[in-house]
C-alpha positions as CSV (number, residue, x, y, z in Angstrom):
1,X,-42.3,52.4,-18.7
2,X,-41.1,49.6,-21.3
3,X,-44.3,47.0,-22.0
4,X,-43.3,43.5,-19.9
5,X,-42.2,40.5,-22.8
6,X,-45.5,38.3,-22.4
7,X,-44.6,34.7,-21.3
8,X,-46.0,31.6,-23.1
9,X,-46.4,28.2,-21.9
10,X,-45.0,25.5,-23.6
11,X,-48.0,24.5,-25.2
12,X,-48.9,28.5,-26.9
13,X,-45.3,28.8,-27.8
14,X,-45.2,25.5,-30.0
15,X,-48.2,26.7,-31.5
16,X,-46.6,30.1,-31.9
17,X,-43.7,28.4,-33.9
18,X,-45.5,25.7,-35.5
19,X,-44.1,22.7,-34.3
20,X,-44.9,19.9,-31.5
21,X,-45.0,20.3,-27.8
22,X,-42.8,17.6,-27.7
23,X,-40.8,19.3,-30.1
24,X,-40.6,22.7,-27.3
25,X,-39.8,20.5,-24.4
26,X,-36.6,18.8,-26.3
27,X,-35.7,22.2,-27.5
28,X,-36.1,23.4,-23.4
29,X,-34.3,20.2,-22.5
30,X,-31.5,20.8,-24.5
31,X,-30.6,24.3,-23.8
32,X,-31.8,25.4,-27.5
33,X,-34.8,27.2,-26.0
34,X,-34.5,29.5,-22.9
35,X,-37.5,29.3,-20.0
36,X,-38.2,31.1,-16.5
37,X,-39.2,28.5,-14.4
38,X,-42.8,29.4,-12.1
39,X,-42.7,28.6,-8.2
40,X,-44.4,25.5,-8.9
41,X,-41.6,24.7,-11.5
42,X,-42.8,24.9,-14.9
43,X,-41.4,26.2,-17.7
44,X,-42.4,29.7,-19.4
45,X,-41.1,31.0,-22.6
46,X,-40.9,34.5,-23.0
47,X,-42.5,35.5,-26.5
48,X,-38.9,37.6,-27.7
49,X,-37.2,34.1,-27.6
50,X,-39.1,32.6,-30.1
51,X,-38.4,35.4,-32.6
52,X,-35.3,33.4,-34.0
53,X,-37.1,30.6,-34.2
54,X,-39.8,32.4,-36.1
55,X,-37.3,33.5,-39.1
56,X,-36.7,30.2,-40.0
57,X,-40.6,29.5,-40.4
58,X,-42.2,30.3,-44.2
59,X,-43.4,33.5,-44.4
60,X,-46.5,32.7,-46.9
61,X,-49.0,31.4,-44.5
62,X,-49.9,27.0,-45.6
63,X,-53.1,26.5,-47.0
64,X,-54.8,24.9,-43.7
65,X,-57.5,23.2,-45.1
66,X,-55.5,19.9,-46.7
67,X,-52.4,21.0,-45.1
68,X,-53.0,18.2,-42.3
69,X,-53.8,15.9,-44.7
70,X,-50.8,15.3,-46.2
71,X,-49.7,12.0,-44.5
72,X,-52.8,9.6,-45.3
73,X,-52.8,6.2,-43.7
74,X,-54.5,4.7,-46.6
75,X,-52.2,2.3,-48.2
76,X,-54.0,2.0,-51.4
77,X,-51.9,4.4,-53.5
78,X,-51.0,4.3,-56.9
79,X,-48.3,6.8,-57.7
80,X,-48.1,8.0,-61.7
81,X,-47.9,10.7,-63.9
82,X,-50.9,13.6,-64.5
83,X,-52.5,13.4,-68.6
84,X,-54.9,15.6,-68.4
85,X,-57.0,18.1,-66.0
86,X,-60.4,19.2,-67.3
87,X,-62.0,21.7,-65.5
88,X,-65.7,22.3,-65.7
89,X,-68.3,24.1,-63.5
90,X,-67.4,22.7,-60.3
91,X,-66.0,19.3,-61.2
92,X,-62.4,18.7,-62.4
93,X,-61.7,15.2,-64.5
94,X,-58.4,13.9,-63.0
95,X,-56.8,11.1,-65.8
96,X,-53.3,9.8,-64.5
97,X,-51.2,6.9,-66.1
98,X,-50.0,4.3,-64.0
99,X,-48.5,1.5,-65.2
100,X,-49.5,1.5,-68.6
101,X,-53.1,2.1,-67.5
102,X,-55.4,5.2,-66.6
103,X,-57.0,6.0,-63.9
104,X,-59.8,8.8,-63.9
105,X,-60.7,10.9,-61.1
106,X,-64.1,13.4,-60.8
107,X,-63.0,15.4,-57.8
108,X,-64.2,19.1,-57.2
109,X,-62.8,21.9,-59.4
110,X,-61.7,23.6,-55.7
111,X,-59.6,20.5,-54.7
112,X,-58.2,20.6,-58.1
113,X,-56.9,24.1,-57.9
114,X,-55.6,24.2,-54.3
115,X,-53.5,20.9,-55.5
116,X,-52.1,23.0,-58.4
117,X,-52.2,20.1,-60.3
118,X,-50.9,20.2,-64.1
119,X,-50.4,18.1,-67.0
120,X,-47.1,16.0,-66.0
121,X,-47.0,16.4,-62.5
122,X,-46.3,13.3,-60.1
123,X,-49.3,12.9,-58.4
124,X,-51.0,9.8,-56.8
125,X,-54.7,7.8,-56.6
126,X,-55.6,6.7,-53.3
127,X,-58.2,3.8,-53.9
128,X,-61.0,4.0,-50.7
129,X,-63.5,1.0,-51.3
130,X,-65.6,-1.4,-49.1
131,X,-65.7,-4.1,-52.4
132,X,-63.4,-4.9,-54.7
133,X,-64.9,-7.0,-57.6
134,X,-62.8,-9.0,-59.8
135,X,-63.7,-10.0,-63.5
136,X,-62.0,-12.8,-65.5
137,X,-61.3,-11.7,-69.2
């Protein structure tokens, strides 16, 4: 007796994919994504319907842990060029040019090699402080 195609709610089948809820229900909305419908009239996707949807996903799995981080809401960024990484021990010294000036970075040698970061690279500063002190030259 063939195995019966588990059905997914709209919810486990976004995760399953990797994208929104809201994402799903425009997809179900719009014919792209096939449901049954339950007596109570919600949608269920059955899991052999999201395989095509699946191929067009990376197959390397994303690095999780700064993965969501990606969009920051801090405005305070200063976009230039990498000079020079410096690993050590568990600290990595992080010098990037920006507008004819450096700015240096101690962040943890970790961080450091899950950014990949290398000489040239594009990368950018994002400034967090509670003062900012000003001194007249």
């Amino acid at each position: 007796m063939p195995e019966a195609d588990p059905l997914l709610t709209p919810r486990e089948a976004a995760a399953a994919v990797g994208v929104s809820y809201a994402t799903i229900k425009q997809w179900i909305l719009h014919g792209k994504l096939g449901t049954v419908r339950t007596p109570g009239g919600h949608h269920r996707i059955a899991q052999s319907a999201l395989k095509p949807l699946l191929k067009s996903q990376p197959t390397e799995p994303r690095i999780r842990s700064r993965a969501r981080f990606r969009a920051v809401s801090g405005r305070n960024q200063l976009v230039g060029i990498v000079l020079e990484v410096k690993i050590s021990g568990l600290l990595a010294k992080v010098v990037l040019a920006i507008g004819g000036q450096r700015i240096t970075s101690i962040i943890t040698a970790d961080a450091a090699r899950e950014m990949q970061l290398r000489k040239g690279q594009t990368a950018a500063a994002l400034i967090k402080a509670t003062e900012v002190m000003i001194v007249r030259v």
